[in-house]
C-alpha positions in Angstrom: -20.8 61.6 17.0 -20.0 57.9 16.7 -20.5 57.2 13.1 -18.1 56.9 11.0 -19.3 59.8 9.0 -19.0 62.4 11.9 -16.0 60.4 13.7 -12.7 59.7 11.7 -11.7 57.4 14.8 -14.2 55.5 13.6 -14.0 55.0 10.0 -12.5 51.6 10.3 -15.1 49.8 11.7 -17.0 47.9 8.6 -20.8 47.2 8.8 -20.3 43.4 9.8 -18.9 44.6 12.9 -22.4 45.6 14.2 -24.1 41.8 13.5 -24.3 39.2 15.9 -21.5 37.3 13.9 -18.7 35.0 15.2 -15.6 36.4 16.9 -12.7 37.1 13.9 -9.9 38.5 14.0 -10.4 41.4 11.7 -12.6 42.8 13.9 -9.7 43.3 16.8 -7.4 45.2 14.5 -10.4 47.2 13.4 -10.3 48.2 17.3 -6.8 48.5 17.7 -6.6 50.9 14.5 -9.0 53.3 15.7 -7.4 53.5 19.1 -4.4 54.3 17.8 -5.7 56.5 15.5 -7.2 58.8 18.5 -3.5 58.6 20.2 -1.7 59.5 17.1 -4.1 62.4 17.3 -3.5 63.0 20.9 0.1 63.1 20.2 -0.1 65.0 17.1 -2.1 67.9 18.8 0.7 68.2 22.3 4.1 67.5 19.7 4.9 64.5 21.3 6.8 61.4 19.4 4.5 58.1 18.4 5.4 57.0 22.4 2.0 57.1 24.1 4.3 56.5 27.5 5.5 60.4 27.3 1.9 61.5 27.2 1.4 63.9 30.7 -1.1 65.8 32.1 1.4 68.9 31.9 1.5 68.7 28.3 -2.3 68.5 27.4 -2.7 71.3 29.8 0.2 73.4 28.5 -1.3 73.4 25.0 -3.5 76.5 24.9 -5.2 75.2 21.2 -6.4 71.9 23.4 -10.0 72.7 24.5 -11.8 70.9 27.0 -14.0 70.0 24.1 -11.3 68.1 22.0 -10.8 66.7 25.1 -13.5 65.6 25.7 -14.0 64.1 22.5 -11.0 62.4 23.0 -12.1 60.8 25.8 -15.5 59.6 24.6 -14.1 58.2 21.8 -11.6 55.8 23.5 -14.8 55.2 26.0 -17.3 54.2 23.0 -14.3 52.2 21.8 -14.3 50.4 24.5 -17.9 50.1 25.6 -19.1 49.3 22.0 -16.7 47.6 20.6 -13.5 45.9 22.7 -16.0 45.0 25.5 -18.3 42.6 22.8 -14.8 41.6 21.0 -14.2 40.2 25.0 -17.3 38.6 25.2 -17.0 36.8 22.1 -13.4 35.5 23.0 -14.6 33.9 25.6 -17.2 32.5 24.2 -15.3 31.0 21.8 -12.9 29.7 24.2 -15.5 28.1 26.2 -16.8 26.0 23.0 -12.9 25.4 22.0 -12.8 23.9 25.3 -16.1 22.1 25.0 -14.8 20.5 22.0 -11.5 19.2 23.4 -13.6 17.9 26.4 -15.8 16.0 23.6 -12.7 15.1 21.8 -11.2 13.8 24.7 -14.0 11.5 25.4 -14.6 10.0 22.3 -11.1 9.0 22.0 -11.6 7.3 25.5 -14.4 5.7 23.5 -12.2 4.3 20.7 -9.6 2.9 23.4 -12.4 0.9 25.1 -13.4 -0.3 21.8 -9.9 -1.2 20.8 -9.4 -3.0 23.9 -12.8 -4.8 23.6 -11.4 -6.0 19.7 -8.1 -7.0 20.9 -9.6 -9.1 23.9 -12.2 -11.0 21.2 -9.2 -11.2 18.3 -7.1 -12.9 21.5 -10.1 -15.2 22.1 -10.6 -15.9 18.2 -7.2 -16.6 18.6 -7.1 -18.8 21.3 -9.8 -21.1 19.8 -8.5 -21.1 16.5 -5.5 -22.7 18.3 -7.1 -25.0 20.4 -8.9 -26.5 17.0 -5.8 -26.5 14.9 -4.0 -28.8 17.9 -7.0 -31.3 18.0 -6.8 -31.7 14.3 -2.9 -32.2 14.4 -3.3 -34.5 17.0 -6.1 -36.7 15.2 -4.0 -36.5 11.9 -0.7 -37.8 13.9 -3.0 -40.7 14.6 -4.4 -41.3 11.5 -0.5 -41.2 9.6 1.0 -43.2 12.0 -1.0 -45.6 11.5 -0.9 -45.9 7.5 2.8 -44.1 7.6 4.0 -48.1 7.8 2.2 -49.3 5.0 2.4 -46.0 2.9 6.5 -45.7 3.3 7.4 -49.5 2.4 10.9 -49.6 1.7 10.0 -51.1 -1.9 7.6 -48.4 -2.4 10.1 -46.0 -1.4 13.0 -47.7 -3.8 10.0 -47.7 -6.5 9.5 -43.9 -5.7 13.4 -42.8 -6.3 14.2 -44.9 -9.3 11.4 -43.3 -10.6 12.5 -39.9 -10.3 16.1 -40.5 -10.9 15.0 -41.8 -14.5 13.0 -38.8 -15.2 15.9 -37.2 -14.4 18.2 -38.6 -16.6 15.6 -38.8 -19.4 15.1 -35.2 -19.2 18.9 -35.1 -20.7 18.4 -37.4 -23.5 16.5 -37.4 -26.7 15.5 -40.1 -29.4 16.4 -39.4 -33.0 14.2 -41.9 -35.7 15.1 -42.6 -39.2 19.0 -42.3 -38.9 20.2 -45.0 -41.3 22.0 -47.8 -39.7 25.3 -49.5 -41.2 27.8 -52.4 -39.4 30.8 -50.4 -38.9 29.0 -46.2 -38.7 30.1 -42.9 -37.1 27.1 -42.2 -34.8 28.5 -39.2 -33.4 29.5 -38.0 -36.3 26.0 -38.3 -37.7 24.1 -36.4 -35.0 26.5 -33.6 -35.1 25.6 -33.5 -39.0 22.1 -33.2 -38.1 22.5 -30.8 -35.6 24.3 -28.9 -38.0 21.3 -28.9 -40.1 19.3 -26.7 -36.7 22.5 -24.8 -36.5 23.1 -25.7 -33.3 26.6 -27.2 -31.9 26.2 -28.3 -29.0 28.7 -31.2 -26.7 27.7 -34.6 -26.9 27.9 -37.0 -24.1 27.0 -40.4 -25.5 25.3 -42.1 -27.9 23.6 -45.1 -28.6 21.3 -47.3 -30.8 18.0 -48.4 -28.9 16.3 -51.8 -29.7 16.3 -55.1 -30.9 18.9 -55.1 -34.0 16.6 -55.8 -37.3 18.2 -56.3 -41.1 14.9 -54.5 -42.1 14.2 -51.5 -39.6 16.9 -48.8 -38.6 17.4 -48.8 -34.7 16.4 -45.3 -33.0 19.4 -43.4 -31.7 19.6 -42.2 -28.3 21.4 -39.0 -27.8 22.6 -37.3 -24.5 23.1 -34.1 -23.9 25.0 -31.9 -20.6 21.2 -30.5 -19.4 17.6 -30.5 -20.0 17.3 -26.6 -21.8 19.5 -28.1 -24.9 17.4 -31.3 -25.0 14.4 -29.1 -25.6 15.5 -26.3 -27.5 16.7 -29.7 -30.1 13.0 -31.0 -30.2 11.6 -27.4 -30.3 13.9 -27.0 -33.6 13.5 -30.3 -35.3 10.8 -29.5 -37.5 13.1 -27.3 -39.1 14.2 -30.7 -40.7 11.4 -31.2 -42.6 12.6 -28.6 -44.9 15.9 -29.9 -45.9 16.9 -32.0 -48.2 17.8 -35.4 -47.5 16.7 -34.6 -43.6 13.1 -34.8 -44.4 12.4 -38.5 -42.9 14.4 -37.8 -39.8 12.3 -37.3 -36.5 13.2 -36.3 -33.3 11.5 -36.4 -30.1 12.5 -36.5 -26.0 13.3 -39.9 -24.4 10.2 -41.3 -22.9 9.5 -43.7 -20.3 8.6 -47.4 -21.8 4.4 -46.4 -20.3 4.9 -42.9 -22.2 6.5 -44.7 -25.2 3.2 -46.9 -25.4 1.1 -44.1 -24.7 2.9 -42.1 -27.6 2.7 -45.1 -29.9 -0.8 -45.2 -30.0 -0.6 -41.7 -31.0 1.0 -42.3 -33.5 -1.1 -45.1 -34.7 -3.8 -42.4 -34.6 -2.2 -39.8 -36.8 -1.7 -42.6 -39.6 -5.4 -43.5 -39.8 -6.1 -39.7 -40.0 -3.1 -38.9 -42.4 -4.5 -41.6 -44.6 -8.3 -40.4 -44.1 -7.4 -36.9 -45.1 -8.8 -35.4 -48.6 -8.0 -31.9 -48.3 -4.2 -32.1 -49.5 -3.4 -28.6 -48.1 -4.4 -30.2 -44.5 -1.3 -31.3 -42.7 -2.1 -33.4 -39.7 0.9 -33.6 -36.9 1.8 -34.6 -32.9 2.4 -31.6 -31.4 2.2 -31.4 -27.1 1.2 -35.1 -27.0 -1.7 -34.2 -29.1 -2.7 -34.8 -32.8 -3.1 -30.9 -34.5 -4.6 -30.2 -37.8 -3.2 -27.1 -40.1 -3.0 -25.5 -43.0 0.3 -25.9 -45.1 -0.4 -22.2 -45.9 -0.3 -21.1 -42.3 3.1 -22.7 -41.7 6.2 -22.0 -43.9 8.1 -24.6 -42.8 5.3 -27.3 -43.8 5.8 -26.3 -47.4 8.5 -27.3 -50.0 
């Protein structure tokens, strides 16, 4: 009577329903569905509306083709639906809402868990803290001793004067640069002849001042010191200048940035260097020049600007 075979009430239900398998919700509209599939009967039989409220006991008794047999089946139906299948449905609910509730007990415990261990890293990071500051004071305090007691001899007033000339020279160097092989004449145009050469690097830029540097000599043309408004035209000049080597009558002119009289010595020497090794080279296609305060060998092929 209860099989789906012999029971259309019961045709909904699908096999899983009848393992021990976890409470889901298709298995509650399977229920609902074949309840109201024995109402809509019910209602079908008597001529009543889809209301289940307007069902009576005057109209299943006034309906002479309602036997006590339809009934009856009626009833057992709804009564295995409920015994077999809503009752379990229950049970499993609240099973499931014990463990949900289990869970959120658990949960609730391990969070307390995580607080106390927060708390327990915030109270060691506060006494990390604390000591890290107490070292970091003592050491202050033993380095105030040790620089007031060399700050005297460490911030002379000559050493000081020493210190600022020093900067304020670099300072003004760092606007100047030092053009050599420039010929020299009693009565010349200097201005006029370092605009011609930087004519020659296609560059036109203002000219401050300048200046021969030296001891006067009948047989040695003086350097010329040239300044310029900042430091970026001073070096974008030196960066050009080897561009000079490929014009005509510009060739013998070098230019490099005003150096300090130790640099000038160091840079001397240099240069001393880079004569023995011109004059020790073979290899004619080996071109040997100062380049970053260093002596660099290359090829004449490598570099256009070396050839011609």
């Amino acid at each position: 009577m209860y099989s789906p075979d012999e029971n259309k009430h019961l045709r909904f239900f699908t096999e899983q329903f009848f393992d021990k398998t976890p409470f889901k919700g298709r298995y509650v509209e399977q229920v609902v569905t074949s309840m109201e599939s024995v109402l809509d009967e019910v209602c079908e039989e008597i001529g009543v509306d889809v209301q289940y409220q307007k069902i009576t006991t005057e109209s299943l008794t006034s309906k002479t083709k309602i036997t006590r047999n339809k009934l009856a089946f009626w009833l057992e139906t709804v009564k295995y639906l409920l015994n077999n299948r809503a009752m379990p449905l229950l049970e499993k609910a609240v099973h499931v809402q014990d463990e949900v509730e289990r869970l959120q007990r658990e949960k609730i415990r391990d969070q307390e868990t995580i607080i106390q261990l927060q708390n327990k890293l915030i109270e060691k990071r506060d006494e990390q803290i604390d000591s890290v500051q107490a070292t970091v004071q003592k050491e202050i305090k033993t380095y105030s001793a040790v620089v007031s007691k060399s700050c005297a001899t460490a911030l002379a007033p000559r050493k000081i004067q020493t210190a600022v000339r020093k900067v304020t020279e670099e300072a003004d160097r760092s606007r100047n640069f030092v053009i050599y092989g420039v010929e020299e004449k009693q009565a010349e145009n200097l201005d006029g002849k370092v605009e011609g050469i930087l004519r020659e690097l296609d560059e036109k830029l203002p000219i401050e001042t300048t200046s021969r540097i030296g001891t006067k000599q009948a047989d040695k043309c003086r350097p010329v010191k040239v300044t310029l408004r900042s430091s970026d035209n001073v070096n974008l000049i030196v960066k050009k200048s080897k561009l000079l080597r490929t014009k005509e009558g510009f060739k013998s002119i070098y230019i490099c940035p005003d150096r300090s009289v130790e640099e000038r010595r160091a840079f001397k020497k240099l240069v001393e260097e880079l004569r023995a090794k011109r004059s020790a080279e073979t290899d004619s296609d080996k071109v040997h020049l100062i380049r970053n305060n260093k002596i660099i060998t290359i090829d004449k092929k490598s570099d256009p600007a070396l050839t011609g």
